[in-house]
C-alpha positions in Angstrom: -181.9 127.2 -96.1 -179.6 130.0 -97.9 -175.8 128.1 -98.5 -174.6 131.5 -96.8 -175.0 129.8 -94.0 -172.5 127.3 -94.5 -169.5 129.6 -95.5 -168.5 129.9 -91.5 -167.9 127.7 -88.9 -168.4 128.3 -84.8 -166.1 127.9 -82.0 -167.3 128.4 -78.5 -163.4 128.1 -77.5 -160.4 131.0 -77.8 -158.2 129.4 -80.9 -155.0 131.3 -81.2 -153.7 131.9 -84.8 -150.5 130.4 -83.4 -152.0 127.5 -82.5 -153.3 127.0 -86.3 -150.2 128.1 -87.9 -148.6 125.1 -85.5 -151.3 122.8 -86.7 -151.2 123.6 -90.0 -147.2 123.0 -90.3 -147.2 119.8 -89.2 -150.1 118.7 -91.4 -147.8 120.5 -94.5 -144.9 118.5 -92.7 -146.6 115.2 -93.4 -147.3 114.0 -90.0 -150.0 112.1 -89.3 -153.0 112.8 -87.6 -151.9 110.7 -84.7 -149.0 112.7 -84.4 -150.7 115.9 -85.2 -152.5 115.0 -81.9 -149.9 114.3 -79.1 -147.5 117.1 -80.7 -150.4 119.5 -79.8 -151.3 118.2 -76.7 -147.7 118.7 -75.7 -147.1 122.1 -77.4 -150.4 123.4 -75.9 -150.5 121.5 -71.7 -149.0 124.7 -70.7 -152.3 127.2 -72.3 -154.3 124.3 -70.3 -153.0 123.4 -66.7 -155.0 124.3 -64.0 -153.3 126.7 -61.1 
């Protein structure tokens, strides 16, 4: 197997850069991966509500 093959990852989900950036901040912020969690959750429940 060629280690080419390793240089990506897959997503089968849209992931905006936004999203990422957000992520990304609060991991460069210090938080905790808990925290990490439930502020995302909150940030992102409106990209995720059913209508």
């Amino acid at each position: 197997m060629s280690k080419d093959c390793f240089n990506q990852i897959g997503l089968d989900r849209l992931v905006r850069l936004e999203w990422l950036e957000r992520t990304a901040a609060l991991a460069i912020d210090g938080n905790d991966e808990l925290s990490i969690k439930s502020t995302l959750q909150h940030d992102l429940a409106p990209w995720f509500r059913y209508q």
